[in-house]
N, C-alpha and C positions, 0 to 999 in steps of 0.2 A: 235834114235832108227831105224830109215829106214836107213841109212846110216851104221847104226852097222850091219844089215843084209842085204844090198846090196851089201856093200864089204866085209862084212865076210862072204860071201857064198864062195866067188873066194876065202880068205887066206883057210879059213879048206876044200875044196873043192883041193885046192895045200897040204894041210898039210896030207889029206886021201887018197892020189892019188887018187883022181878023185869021193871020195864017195859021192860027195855032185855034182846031173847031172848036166848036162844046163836048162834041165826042171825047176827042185828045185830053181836053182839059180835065175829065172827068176820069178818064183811066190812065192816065200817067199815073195821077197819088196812086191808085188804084196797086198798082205796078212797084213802085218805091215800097208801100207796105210791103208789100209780097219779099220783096227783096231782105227789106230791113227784118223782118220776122226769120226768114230762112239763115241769116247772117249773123244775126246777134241775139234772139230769142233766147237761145240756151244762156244767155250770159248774164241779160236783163228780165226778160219775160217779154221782153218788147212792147209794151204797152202802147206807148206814142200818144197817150189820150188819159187827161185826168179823169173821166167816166169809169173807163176803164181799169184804173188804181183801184179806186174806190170801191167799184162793184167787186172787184178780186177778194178786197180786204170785206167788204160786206158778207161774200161768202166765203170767208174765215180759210180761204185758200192762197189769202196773203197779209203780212203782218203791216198794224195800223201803224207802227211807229216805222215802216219805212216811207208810206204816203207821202208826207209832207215833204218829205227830197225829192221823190218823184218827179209829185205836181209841182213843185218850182220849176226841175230840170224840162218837165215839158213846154210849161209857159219861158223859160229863158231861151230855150232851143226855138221855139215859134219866134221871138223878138229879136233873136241873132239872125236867124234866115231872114227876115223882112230889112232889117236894116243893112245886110248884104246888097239884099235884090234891089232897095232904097238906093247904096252908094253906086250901084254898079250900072244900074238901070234905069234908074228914077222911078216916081212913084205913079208912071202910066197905071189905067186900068184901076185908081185907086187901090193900088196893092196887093193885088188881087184880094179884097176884102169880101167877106162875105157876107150879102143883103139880101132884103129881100126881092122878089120880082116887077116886075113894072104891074101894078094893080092890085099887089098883092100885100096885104095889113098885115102888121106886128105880129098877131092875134093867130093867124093863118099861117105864117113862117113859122112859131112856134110848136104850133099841132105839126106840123111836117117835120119840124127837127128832131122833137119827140119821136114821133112813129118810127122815123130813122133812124133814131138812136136805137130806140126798143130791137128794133131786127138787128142792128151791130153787135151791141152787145150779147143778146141772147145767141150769135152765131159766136161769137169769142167764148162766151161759156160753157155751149154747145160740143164743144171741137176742142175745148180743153176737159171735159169732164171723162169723171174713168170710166163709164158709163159706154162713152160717145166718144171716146180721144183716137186722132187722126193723124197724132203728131205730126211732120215739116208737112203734111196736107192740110194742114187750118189755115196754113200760109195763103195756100189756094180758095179755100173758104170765105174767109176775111177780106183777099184784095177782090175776086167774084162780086161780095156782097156791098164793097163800098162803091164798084162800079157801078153795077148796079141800078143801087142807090140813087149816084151820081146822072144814071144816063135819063132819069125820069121824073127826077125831082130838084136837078138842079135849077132849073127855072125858076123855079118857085121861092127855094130859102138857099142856095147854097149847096144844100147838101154837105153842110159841115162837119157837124155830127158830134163835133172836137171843140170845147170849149179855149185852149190854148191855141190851135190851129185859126179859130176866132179873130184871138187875143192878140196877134203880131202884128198884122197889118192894121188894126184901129190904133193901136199903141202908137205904133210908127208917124200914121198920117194924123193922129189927135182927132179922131173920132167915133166917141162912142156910144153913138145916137141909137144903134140897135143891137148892141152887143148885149142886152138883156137878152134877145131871142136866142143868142149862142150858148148862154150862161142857163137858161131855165131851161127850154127845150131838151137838151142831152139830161141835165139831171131827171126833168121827169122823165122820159124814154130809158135810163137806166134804172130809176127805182123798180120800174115794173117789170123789165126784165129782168130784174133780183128776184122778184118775188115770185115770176112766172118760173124760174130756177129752181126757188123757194119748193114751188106746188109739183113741177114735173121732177124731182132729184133729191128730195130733201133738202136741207141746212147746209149741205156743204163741211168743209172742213174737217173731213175724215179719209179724203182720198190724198194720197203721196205722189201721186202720178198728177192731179190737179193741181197740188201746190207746186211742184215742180215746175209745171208750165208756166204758172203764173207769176212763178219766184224767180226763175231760169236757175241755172247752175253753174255759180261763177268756181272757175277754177281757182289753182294756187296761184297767188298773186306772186310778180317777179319780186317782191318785196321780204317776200315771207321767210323767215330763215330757215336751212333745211331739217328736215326730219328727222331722227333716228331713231333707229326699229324699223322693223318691217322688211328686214332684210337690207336696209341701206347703212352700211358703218357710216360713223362718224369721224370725221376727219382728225386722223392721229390715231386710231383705234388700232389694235391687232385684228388681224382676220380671224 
């Protein structure tokens, strides 16, 4: 869903001439985040963004052996939304792919995505720590801060922030001429808000209330067979 409305701002925004602004373009995701956090956080931790896996499990508030499902399920969900908006729409606006700006070098998009990243993720840490937790308000935090972002730096690289959000639409149209700037940028912007985490909060990894957020809290699954104890007989039992 974020990925459906991050690049499909750019395809019907090319497909309208121009009716869908840079504003819009930039707080819609903005808005989806918000939503998708308030909706399914507790279930997943709602991450949306392999940076953001990473830096979790970096500060020991999320386990490394869940990562790797994760970040596929984020880069698959990026590839499924682009090849939707692809069949449905065609691939106007280059997919809504994210480049750099008209004058603007490799070199330059990268320090921007960085930077960007660095305030994203220090706000996701921020608003998850026990320290600093805001709980369903990070929701407002987080989509604030992609807007943001978005309304002052999209010119320039995008404003992606997301390496999988990147990843869909080059995938889709076969190319991936600057998809290093989406790929290095976030990791460095994340490393160092790990570290700035590091320096203002400690190590991490000792708060219940932080793993929670970052872990979410999937319930009983309709699969699970029932319980007994706890005051629930089991079926056939004498009361």
């Amino acid at each position: 869903m974020l990925v459906t409305v991050a690049a499909g701002a750019g395809v019907v925004s090319a497909l309208s001439a121009g009716s869908v602004g840079r504003t819009a373009e930039v707080v819609a995701p903005a808005l989806m985040v918000m939503a998708i956090i308030l909706s399914t956080g507790k279930v997943s931790g709602a991450h949306l963004n392999p940076v953001v896996s990473v830096a979790f499990a970096l500060r020991r508030d999320f386990p490394w052996r869940r990562v790797p499902g994760y970040v596929i399920m984020q880069f698959l969900g990026a590839t499924l939304a682009c090849l939707f908006l692809s069949a449905v729409l065609g691939q106007a606006g280059m997919l809504g792919a994210t480049e750099p700006g008209a004058g603007v070098s490799g070199g330059e998009a990268m320090m921007i995505e960085a930077l960007l990243t660095l305030g994203l993720v220090t706000t996701i840490l921020g608003t998850a720590s026990g320290a600093q937790n805001v709980g369903p308000l990070s929701a407002l935090a987080v989509a604030g801060y992609i807007a943001l972002a978005g309304l002052w730096a999209s010119p320039i690289s995008g404003a992606s922030m997301n390496p999988a959000r990147s990843f869909g639409p080059e995938f889709v149209i076969h190319d991936f001429t600057n998809y290093w700037i989406y790929l290095i940028g976030p990791v460095v912007g994340m490393l160092v808000a790990v570290a700035i985490a590091y320096v203002l909060r400690g190590p991490g990894g000792r708060d219940p209330v932080a793993e929670a957020a970052a872990q979410g809290a999937i319930g009983p699954s309709i699969f699970a067979p029932p319980q007994v104890g706890g005051g629930v007989r089991a079926p056939g039992t004498k009361p």
